[in-house]
N, C-alpha and C positions, 0 to 999 in steps of 0.2 A: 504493500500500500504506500510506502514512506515512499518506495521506489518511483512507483506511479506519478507519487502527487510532486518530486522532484521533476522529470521528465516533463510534466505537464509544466511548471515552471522554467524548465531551462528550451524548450522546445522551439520556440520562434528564434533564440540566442545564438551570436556566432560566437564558439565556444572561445578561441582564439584572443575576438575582442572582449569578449568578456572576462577573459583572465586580465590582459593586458590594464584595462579600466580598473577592474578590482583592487591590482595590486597598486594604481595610482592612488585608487582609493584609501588605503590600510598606509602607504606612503603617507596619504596628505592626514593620516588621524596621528601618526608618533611624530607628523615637523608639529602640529595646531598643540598640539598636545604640551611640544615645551614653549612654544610660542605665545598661546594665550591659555591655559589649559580648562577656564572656566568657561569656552565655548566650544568646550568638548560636545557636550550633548544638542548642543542646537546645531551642530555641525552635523551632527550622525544622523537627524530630523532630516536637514538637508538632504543629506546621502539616499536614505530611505523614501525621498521623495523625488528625488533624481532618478533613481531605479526604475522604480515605478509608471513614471512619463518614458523612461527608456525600454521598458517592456512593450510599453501601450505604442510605442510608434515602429516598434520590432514588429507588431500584427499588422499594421497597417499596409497596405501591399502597393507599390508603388505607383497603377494608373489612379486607384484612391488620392495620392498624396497629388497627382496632376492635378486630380480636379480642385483644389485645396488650394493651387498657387495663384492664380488670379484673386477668389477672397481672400486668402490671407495678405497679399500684396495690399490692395484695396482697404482692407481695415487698419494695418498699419501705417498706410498714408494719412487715413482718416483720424487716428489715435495721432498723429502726431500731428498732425494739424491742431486738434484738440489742445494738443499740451500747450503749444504756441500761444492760442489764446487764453485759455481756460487751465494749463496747469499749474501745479505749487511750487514758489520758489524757493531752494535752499539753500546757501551758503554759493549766493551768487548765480545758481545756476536752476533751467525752469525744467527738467527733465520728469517730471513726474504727473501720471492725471489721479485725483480722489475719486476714489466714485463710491464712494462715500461709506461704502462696508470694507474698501480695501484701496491700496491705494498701487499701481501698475505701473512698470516704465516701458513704454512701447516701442523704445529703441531698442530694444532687446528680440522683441517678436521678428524684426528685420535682419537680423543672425541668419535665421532662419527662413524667414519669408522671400527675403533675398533672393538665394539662388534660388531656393522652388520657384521664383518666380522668371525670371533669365533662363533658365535648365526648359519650362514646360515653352517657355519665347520661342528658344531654337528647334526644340523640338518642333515645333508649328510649322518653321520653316526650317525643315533640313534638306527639303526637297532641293532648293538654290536657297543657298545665302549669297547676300549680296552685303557690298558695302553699306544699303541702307541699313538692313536690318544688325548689322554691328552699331551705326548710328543712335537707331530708338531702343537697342539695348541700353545701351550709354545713358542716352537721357532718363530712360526706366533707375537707369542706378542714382545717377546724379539726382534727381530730386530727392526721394529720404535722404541721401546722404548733408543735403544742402539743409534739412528742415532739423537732424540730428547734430550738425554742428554748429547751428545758430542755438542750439539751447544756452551755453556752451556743451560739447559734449565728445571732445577730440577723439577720446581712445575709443568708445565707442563707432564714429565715422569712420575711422579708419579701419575698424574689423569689418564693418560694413561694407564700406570701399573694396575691401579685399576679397570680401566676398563676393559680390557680384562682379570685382575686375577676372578672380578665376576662371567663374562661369565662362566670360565673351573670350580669354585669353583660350581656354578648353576646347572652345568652340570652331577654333580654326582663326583667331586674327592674326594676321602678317606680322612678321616680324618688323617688315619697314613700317610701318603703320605703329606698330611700338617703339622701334627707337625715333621716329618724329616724334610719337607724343611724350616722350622721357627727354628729349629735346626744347621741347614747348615748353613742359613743364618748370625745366633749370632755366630757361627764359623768363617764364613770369615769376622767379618765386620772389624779386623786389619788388614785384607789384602783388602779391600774394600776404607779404612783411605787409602792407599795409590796413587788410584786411583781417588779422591776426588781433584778439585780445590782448589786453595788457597782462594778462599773465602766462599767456602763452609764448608769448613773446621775451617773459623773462625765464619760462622753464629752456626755451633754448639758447639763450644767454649764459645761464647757469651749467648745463649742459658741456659750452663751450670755454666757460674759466667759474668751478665751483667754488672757488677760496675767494673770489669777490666778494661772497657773501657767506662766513662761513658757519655765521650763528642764524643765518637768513634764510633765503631763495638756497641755498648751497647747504644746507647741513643734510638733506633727505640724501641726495648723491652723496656725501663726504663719507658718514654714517655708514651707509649700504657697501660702499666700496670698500670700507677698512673692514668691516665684517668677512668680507667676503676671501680678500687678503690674507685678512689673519687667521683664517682656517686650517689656512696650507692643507696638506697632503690627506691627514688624518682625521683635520677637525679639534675642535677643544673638547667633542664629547654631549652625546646627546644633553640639552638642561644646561650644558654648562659657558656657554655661548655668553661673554663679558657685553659684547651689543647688545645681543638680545634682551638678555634677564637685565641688565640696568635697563632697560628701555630708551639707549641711544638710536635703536633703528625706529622712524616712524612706519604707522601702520603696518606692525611686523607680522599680525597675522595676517593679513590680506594681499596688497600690491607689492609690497617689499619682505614676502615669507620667504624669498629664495636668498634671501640673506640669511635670513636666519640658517636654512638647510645649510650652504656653505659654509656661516662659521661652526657651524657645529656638528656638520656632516664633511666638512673638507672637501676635499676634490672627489673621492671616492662618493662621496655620499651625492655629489650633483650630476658626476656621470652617470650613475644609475638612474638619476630621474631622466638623462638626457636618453639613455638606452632604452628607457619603457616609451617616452613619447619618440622615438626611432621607430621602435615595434609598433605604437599606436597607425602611426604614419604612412606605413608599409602596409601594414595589414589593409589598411583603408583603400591607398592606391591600386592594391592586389582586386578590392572589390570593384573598384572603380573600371581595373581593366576587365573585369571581365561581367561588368553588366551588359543587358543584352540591349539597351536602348539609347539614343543621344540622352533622354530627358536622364536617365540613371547615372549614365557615365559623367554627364557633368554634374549633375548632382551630389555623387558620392567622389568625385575629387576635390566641388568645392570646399565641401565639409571638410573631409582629411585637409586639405591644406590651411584652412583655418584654424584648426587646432595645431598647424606648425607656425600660425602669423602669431595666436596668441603667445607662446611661451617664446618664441623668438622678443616679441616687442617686451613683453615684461621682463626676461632675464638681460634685453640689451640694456632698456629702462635702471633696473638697478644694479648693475655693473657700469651704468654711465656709460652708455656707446650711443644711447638715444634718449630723446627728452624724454621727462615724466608723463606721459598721458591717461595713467591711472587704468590700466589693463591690466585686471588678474593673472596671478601664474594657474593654466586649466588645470582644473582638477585639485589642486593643490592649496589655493586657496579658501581662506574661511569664505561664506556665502550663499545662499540658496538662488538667485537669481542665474549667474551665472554659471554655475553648476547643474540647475538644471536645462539651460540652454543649450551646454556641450552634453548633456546627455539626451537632449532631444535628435542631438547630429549624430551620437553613436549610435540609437534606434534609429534613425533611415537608414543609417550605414545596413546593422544585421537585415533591416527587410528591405534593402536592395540586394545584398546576398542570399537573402531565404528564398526570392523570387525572381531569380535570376533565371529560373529556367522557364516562367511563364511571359513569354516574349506578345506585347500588346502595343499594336502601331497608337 
């Protein structure tokens, strides 16, 4: 019976990912653990409810998720619209709507809504693509991304961004066509400077010389770096992390937890996070190549590669190789929001592998 009622739970599961995730999982409870250890249990709540929405999007089979991408695109423009007018502002920034029993950030639903939405575009037309339709992908992306960083809400846009650049990138865009617009790009970014917040403007300042300011703008990076440093080879030893426990590293459970890991996990201790999200990565792209449709194959690459933007941007973040934009390390960090976001992208992942053999134009 135990047997049975196992199998009926692991059955839609790619066992693979599932290991892989897991042991991120059991990782991110012994770094939270000496990091902040009294949100241990809203952490495991978390977990528990990550699972859960990762099971529930394991069944769902993937011409279901097509039909899903048009409204969900659609509601999340709509939800962010909302915010702009009608959301709550806090500590400067409008990213949040009430609705009055809960309160939701809809920038997040576009993680996701994203490429489902771009994946089911091309699909539409894989018959001819044409330069147009690379064009009104583009503009499909650039609006949330434009209505997400006017909250202010950088790191967020930028996972956005990345998301739907996969998609069209996946899809076949030319290479000259990208290095024009990586071209463009380094052209406008003085007239770019000037459309940038005053504090965006001083996290890459800070970025570029942190001892300007070093009890200021500069101590987040100064902090994270000597941790990181001082860990050397071994580590000081799980708890015993002189950053951490003084609480010299800020937000050490959340944006800057891979600080913590390093001082007190050492080198040994970050390669192995680096090695599980390697396997996360792989395993993903594995699924990706062998889905049986455009909508799948881009779909399950854009995910896998967003779970390599995320831990890229945060680990460069706080090692100082790139500004602060306030992106979690996946999986690894305290939170429910976006944990369960990256586990809504490993359930497409399993049910695009579960139903990779039932092939629907």
């Amino acid at each position: 019976m135990l047997r049975r009622l196992w199998l009926r739970l692991v059955d839609p599961l790619d066992q693979p990912l599932m290991m892989i995730a897991g042991l991120l999982l059991l990782y991110a409870l012994i770094v939270i653990t000496s990091a902040s250890p009294d949100r241990v249990p809203a952490q495991m709540l978390n977990m528990v409810a990550a699972l859960f929405f990762m099971r529930l999007m394991a069944q769902v089979p993937p011409q279901r998720l097509m039909h899903l991408a048009l409204p969900s695109y659609a509601l999340g423009i709509l939800l962010l619209v909302a915010v702009a007018l009608f959301g709550d502002v806090s500590k400067g920034a409008q990213r949040w709507l009430n609705l009055g029993f809960m309160r939701v950030q809809p920038s997040e639903l576009m993680k996701i809504a994203m490429p489902l939405m771009l994946a089911w575009y091309f699909q539409k037309h894989e018959a001819m693509l044409r330069l147009r339709d690379y064009a009104v992908a583009t503009i499909l992306l650039l609006v949330p991304v434009a209505l997400i960083a006017r909250q202010p809400d950088l790191g967020t846009a930028i996972l956005v961004l990345a998301a739907g650049f996969y998609v069209i990138f996946l899809a076949g865009l030319s290479w000259k066509i990208l290095a024009g617009l990586l071209i463009s790009a380094v052209a406008a970014a003085p007239l770019a400077w000037n459309f940038l917040h005053d504090y965006q403007r001083a996290r890459i300042l800070t970025l570029l010389d942190p001892e300007k300011d070093p009890l200021g703008k500069g101590f987040h990076i100064i902090q994270s770096t000597i941790a990181i440093g001082s860990g050397g080879i071994l580590g000081k030893g799980w708890g015993q992390g002189t950053q951490a426990q003084l609480e010299f590293i800020p937000e050490r459970h959340t944006d800057f937890i891979f600080a913590v890991l390093s001082e007190e996990l050492g080198l040994i201790g970050a390669t192995v996070l680096l090695v599980l999200y390697s396997l996360l990565i792989a395993r993903g792209l594995m699924i990706a190549a062998n889905a049986p449709t455009v909508f799948t194959r881009l779909l399950a690459g854009s995910i896998t590669l967003i779970f390599f933007t995320y831990a890229f941007v945060n680990m460069g973040m706080v090692s100082g190789i790139l500004p602060v934009v306030g992106v979690p390390l996946p999986f690894i960090s305290y939170g429910g929001t976006a944990l369960v976001t990256l586990f809504f992208g490993v359930g497409i992942l399993m049910s695009i592998h579960k139903h990779r053999m039932l092939v629907q134009k």
